[in-house]
VEXPA-267632 format. One record per residue: residue number from 1; z, x, y of N, C-alpha, C, CB in turn; residue in one letter. Coordinates in steps of 0.02 Angstrom, whole numbers, plus 32768, in hexadecimal, padded with zeros to 4 digits. Atoms other than C-alpha are relative to their C-alpha. Glycine has a CB too. Layout:
{nr = NUM; n.c3 = Z; n.c1 = X; n.c2 = Y; ca.c3 = Z; ca.c1 = X; ca.c2 = Y; c.c3 = Z; c.c1 = X; c.c2 = Y; cb.c3 = Z; cb.c1 = X; cb.c2 = Y; rest = a}
...
//
This chain:
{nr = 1; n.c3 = 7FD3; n.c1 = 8038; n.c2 = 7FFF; ca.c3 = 5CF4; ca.c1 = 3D58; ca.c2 = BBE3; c.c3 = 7FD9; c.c1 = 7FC0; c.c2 = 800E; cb.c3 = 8037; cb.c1 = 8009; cb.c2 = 8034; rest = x}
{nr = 2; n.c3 = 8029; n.c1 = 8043; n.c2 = 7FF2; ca.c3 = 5CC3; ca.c1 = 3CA4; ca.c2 = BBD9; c.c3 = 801E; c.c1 = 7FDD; c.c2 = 8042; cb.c3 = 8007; cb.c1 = 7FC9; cb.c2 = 7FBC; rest = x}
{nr = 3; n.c3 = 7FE8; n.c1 = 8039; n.c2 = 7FCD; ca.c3 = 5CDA; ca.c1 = 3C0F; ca.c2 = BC59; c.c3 = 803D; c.c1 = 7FF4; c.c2 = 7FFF; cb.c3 = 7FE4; cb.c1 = 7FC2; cb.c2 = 7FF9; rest = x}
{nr = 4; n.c3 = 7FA4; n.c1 = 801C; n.c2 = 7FF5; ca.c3 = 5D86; ca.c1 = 3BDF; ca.c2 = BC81; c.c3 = 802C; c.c1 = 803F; c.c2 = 7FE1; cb.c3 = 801B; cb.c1 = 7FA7; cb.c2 = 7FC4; rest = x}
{nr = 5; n.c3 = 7FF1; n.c1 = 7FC5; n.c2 = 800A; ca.c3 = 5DB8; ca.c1 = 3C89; ca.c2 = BC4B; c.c3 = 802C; c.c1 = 802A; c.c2 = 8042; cb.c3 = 7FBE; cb.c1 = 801C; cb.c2 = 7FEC; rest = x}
{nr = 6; n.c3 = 8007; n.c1 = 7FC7; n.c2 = 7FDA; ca.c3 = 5E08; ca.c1 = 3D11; ca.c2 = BC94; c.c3 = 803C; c.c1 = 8031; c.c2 = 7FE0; cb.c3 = 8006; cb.c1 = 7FEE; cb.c2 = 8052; rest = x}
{nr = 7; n.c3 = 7FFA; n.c1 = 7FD9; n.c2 = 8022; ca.c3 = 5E46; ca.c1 = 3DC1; ca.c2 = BC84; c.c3 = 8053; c.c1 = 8019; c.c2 = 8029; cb.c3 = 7FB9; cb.c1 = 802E; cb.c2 = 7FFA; rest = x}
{nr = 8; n.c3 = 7FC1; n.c1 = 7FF3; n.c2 = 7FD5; ca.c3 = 5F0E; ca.c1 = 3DED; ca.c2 = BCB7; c.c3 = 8018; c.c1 = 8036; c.c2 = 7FE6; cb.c3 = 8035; cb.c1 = 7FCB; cb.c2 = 8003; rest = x}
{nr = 9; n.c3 = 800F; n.c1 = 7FC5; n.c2 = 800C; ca.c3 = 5F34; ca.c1 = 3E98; ca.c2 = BCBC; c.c3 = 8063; c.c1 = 8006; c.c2 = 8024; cb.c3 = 7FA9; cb.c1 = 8026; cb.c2 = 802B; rest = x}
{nr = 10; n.c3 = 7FD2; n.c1 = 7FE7; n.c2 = 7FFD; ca.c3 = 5FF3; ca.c1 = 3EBE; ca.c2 = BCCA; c.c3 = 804C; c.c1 = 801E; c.c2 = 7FE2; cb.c3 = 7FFA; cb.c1 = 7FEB; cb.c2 = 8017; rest = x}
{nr = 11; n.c3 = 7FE0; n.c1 = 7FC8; n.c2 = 801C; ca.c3 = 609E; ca.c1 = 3F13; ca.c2 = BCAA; c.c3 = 803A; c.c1 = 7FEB; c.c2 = 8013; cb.c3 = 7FEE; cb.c1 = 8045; cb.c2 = 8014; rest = x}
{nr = 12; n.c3 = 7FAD; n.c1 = 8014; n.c2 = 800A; ca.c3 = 6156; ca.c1 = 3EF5; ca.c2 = BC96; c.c3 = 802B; c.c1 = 803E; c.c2 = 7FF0; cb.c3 = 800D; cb.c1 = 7FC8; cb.c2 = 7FBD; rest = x}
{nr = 13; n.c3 = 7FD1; n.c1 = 7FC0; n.c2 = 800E; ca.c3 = 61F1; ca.c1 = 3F63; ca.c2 = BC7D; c.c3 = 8003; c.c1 = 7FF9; c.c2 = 7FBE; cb.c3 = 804D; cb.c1 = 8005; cb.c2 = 8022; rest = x}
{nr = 14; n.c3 = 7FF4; n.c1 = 8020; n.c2 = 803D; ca.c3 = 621A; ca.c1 = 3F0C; ca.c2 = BBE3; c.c3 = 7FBA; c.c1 = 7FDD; c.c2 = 7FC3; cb.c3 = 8030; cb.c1 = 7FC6; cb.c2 = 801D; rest = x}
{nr = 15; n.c3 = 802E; n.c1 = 8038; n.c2 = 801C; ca.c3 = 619E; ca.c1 = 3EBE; ca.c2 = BB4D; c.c3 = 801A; c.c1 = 7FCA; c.c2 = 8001; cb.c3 = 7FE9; cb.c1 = 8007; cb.c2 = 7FC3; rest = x}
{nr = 16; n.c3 = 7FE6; n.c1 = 8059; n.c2 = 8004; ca.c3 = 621B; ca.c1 = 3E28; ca.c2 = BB4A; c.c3 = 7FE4; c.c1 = 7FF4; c.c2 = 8053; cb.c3 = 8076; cb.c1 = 7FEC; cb.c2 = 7FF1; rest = x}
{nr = 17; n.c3 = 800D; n.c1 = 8006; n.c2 = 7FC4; ca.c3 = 61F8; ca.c1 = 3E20; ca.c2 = BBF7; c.c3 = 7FAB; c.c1 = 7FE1; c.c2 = 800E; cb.c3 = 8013; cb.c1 = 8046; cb.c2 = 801D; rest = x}
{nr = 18; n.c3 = 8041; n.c1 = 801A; n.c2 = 8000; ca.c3 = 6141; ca.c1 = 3E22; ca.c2 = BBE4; c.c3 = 7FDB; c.c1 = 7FD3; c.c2 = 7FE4; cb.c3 = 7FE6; cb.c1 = 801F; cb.c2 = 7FF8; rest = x}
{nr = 19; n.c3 = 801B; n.c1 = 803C; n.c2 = 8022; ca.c3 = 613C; ca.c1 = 3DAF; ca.c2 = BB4D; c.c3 = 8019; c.c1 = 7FBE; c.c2 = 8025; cb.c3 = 8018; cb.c1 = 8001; cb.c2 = 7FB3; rest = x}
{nr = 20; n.c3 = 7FE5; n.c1 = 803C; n.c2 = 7FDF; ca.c3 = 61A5; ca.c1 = 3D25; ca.c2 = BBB5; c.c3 = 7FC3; c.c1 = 800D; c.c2 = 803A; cb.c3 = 805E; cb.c1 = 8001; cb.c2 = 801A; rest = x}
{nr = 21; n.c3 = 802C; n.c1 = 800A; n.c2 = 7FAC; ca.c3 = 612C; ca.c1 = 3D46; ca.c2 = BC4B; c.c3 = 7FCB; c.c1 = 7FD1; c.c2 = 7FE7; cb.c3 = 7FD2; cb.c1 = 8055; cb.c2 = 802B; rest = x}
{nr = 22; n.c3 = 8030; n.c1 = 801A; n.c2 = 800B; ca.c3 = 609B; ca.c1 = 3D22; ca.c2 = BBDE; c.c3 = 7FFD; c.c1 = 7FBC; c.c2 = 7FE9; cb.c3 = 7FE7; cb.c1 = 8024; cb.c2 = 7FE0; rest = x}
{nr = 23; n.c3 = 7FDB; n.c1 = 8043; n.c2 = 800A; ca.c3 = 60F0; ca.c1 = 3C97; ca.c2 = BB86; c.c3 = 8005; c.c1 = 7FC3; c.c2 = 8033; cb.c3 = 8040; cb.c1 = 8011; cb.c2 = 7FF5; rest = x}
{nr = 24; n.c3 = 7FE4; n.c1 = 8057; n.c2 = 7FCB; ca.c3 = 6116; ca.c1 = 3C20; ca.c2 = BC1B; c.c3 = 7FC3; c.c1 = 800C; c.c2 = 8024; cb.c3 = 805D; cb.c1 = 7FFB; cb.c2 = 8045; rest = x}
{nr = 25; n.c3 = 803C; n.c1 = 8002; n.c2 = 7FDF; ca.c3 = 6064; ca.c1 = 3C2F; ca.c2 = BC64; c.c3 = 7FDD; c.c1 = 7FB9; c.c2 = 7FED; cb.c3 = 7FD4; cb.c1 = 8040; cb.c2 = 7FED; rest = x}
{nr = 26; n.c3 = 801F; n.c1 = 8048; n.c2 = 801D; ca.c3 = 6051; ca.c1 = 3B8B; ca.c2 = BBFF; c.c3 = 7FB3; c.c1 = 8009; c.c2 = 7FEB; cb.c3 = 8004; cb.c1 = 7FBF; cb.c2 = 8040; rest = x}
{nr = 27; n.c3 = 8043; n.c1 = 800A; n.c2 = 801C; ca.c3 = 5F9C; ca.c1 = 3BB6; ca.c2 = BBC1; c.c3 = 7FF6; c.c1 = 803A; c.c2 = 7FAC; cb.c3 = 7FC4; cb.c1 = 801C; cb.c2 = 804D; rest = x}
{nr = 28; n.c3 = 8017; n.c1 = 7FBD; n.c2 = 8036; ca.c3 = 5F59; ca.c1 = 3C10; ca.c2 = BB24; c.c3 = 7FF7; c.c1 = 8041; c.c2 = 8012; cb.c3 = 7FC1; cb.c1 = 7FF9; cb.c2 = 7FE1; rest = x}
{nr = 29; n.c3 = 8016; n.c1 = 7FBF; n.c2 = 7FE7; ca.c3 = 5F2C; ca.c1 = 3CCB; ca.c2 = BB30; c.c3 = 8004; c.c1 = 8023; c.c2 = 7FCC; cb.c3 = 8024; cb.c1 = 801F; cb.c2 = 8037; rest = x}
{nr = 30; n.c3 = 8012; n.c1 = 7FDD; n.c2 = 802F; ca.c3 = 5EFC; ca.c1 = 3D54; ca.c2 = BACD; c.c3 = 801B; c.c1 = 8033; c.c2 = 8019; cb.c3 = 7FC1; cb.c1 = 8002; cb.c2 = 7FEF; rest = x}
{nr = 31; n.c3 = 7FEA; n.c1 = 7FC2; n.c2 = 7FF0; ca.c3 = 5F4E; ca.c1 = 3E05; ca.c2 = BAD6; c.c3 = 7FDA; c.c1 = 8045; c.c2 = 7FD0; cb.c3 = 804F; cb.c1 = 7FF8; cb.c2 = 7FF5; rest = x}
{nr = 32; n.c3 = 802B; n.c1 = 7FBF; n.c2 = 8020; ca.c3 = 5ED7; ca.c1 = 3EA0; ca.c2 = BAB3; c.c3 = 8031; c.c1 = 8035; c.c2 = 800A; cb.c3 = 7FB2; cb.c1 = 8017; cb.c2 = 8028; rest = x}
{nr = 33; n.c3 = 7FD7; n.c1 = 7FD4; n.c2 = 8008; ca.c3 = 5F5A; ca.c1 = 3F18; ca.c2 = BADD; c.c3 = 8041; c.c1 = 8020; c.c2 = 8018; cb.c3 = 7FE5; cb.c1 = 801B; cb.c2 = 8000; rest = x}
{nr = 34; n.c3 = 8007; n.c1 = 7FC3; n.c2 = 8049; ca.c3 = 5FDA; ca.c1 = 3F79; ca.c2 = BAD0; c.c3 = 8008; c.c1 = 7FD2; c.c2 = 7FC2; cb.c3 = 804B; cb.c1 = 8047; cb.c2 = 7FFB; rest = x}
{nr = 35; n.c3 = 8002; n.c1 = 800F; n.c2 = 8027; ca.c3 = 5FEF; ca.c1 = 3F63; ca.c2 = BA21; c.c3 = 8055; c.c1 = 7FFA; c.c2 = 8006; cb.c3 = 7FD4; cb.c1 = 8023; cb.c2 = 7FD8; rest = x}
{nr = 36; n.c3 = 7FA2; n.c1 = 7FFF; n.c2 = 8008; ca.c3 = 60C3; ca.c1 = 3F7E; ca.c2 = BA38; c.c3 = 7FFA; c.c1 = 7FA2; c.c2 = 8025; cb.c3 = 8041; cb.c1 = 805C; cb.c2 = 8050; rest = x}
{nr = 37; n.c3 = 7FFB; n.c1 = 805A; n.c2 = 7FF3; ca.c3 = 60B4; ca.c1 = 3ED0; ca.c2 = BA97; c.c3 = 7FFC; c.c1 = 7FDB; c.c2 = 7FBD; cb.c3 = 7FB8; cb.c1 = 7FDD; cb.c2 = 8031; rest = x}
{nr = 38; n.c3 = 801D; n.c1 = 802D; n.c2 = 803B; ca.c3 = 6049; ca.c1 = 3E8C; ca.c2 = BA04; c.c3 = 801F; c.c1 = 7FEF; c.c2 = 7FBE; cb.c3 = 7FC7; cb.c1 = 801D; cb.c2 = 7FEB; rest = x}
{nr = 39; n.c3 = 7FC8; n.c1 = 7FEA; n.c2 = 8031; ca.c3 = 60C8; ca.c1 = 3EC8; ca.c2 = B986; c.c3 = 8047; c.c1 = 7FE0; c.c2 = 8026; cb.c3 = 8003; cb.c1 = 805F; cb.c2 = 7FF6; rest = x}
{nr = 40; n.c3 = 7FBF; n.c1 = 8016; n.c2 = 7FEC; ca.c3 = 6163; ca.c1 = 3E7E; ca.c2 = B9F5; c.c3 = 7FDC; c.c1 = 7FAE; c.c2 = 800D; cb.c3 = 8027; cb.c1 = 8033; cb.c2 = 804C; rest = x}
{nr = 41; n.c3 = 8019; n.c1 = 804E; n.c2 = 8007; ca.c3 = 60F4; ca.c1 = 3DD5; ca.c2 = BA0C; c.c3 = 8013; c.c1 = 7FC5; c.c2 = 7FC0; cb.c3 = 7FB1; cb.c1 = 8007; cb.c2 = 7FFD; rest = x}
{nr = 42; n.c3 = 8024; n.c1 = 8026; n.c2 = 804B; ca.c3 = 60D8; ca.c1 = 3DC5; ca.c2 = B94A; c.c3 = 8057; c.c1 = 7FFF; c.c2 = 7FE1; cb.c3 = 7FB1; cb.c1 = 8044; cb.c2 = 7FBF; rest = x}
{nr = 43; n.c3 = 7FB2; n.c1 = 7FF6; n.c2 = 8017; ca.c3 = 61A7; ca.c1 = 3DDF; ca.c2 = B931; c.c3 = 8020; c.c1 = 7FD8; c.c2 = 8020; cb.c3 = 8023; cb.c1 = 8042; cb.c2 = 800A; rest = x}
{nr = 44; n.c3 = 7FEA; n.c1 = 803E; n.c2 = 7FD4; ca.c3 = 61CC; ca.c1 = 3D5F; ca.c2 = B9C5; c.c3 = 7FE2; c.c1 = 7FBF; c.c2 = 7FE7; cb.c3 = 7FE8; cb.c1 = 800A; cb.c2 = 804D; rest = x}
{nr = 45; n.c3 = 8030; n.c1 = 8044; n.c2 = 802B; ca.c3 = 6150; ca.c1 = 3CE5; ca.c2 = B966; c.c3 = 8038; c.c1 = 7FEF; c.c2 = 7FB6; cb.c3 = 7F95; cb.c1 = 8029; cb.c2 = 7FDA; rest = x}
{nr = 46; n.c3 = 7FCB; n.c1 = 8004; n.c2 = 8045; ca.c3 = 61C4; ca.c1 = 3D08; ca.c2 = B8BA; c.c3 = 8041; c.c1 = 7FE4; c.c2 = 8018; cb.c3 = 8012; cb.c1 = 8050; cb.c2 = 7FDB; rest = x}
{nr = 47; n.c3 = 7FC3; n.c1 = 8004; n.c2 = 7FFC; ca.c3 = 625F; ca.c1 = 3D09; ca.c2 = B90C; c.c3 = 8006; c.c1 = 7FAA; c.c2 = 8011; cb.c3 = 801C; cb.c1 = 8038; cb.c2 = 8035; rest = x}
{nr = 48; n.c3 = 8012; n.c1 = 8035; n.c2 = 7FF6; ca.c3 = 6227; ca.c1 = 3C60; ca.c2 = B95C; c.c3 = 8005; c.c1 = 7FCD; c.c2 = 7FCC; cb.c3 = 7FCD; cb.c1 = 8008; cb.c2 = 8014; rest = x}
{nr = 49; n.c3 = 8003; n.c1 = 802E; n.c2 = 803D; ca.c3 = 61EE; ca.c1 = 3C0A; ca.c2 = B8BF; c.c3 = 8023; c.c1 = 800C; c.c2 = 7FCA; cb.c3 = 7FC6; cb.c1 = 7FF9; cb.c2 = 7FE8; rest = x}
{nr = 50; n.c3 = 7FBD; n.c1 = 8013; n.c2 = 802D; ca.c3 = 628A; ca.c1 = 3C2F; ca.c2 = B867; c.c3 = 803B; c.c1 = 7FD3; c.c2 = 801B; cb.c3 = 8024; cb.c1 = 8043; cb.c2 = 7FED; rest = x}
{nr = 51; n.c3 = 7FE0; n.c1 = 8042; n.c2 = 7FCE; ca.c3 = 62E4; ca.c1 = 3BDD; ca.c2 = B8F7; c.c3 = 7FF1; c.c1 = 7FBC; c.c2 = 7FE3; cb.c3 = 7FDD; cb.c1 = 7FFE; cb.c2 = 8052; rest = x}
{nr = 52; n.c3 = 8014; n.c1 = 8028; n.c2 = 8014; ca.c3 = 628D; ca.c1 = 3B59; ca.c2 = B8CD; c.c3 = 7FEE; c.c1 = 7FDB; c.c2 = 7FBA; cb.c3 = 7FE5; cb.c1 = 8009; cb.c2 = 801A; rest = x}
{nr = 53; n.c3 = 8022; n.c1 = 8013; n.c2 = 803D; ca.c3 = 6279; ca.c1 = 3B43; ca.c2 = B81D; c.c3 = 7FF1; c.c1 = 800D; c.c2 = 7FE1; cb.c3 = 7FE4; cb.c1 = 7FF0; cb.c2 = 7FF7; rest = x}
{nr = 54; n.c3 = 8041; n.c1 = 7FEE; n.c2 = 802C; ca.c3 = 61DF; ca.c1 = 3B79; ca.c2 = B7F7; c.c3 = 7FD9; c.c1 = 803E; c.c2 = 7FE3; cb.c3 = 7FD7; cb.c1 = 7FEA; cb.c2 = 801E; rest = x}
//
């Protein structure tokens, strides 16, 4: 990991749960795994930018 980095390691009942956690942290972040998050992220991103528009 680089400078200003770091590594957060936790767990929710829910993935909505966990994507709103990660969500309001106000910073970027990257998610290596699980992949069921990564797959409920990339469907909260769609569902989002149809909200919207785009």
């Amino acid at each position: 990991m680089g400078r200003g980095t770091c590594r957060w390691r936790g767990g929710a009942d829910t993935l909505d749960y966990l994507a709103f956690s990660l969500a309001r942290l106000g910073c970027d972040f990257v998610v290596h795994d699980p992949p069921e998050l990564l797959a409920h992220l990339r469907d909260l991103r769609d569902r989002l930018g149809r909200a919207l528009g785009s």
